[in-house]
N, C-alpha and C positions, 0 to 999 in steps of 0.2 A: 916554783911552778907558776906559771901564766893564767889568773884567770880568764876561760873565753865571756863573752858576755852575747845574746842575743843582740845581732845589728839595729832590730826594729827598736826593740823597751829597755833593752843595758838588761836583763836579768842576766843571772849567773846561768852558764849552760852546763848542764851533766850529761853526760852519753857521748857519743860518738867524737872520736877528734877534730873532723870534716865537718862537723854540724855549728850551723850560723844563727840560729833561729832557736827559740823554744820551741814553738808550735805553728801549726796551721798559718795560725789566724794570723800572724807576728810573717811569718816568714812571704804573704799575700799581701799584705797592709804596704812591707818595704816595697816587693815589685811593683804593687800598681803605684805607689809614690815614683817609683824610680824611671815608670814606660808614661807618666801621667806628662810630659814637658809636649814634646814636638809630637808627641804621638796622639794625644786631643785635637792638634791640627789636624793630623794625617787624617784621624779620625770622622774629624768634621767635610773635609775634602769625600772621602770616600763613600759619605754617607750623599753626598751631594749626586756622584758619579752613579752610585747605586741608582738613585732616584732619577736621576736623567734616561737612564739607561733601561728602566723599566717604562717609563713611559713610552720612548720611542718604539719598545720591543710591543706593547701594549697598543701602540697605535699603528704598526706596523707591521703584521702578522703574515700578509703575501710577501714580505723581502721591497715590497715596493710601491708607494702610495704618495699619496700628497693629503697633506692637513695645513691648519691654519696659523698663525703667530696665536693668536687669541685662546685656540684650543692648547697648544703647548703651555702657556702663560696662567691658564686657566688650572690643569692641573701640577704648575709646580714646577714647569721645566726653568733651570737657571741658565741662560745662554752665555755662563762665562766661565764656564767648570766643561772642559771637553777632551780625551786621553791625544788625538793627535787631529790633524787636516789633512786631506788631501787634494790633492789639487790635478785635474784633468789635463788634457792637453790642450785643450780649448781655452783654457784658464777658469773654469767653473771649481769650485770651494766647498769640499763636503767635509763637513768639522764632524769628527766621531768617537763617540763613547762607545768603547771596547769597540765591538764589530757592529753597532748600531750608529747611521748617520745621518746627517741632514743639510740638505743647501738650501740655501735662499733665492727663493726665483720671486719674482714680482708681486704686486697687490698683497703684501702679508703672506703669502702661499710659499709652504715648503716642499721639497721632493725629501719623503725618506727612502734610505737606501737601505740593505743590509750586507757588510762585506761579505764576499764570497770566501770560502775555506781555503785556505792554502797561499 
């Protein structure tokens, strides 16, 4: 007969056939070892998006306004983290986190937008 052994610490496992882990704590410790590699990146990305993404929503509450380089810079906006672009027919450039956007019009001055539903 095969001893199983807990994946996380090598203990000997008793109980159920299926079972990988001793405990809780053992079978928590493996997964977040296991999701810790590309997914701290992902992680770090998305905290960035979040944060882009409240700002603008913060700063832009009518769907439609202009603010400053200064003031985005000021609280935290990264202008290099952004989910897609758009691009007008005129060729004007709205780079957008989720459904919040912003172009760059002249003297430091942005237009934010908010994408419409649908």
């Amino acid at each position: 007969m095969e001893i199983r052994t807990c994946l996380e610490c090598g203990e000997p496992l008793k109980g159920r056939a299926d079972q990988k882990f001793c405990n809780d704590l053992c079978r928590n410790s493996y997964n977040n070892k296991k999701l810790s590699g590309s997914t701290n990146f992902m992680r770090k990305i998305n905290r960035v998006l979040k944060k882009n993404h409240s700002i603008l929503e913060e700063l832009n509450p009518e769907e439609k306004t202009t603010t400053f380089r200064s003031i985005l810079e000021k609280l935290g906006f990264n202008f290099n983290y952004y989910t897609n672009i758009y691009t007008t027919k005129t060729g004007r450039e709205y780079f957008f986190v989720y459904d919040q956007g912003y172009s760059e019009l002249e003297n430091n001055k942005f237009m934010l937008v908010k994408k419409e539903n649908g």
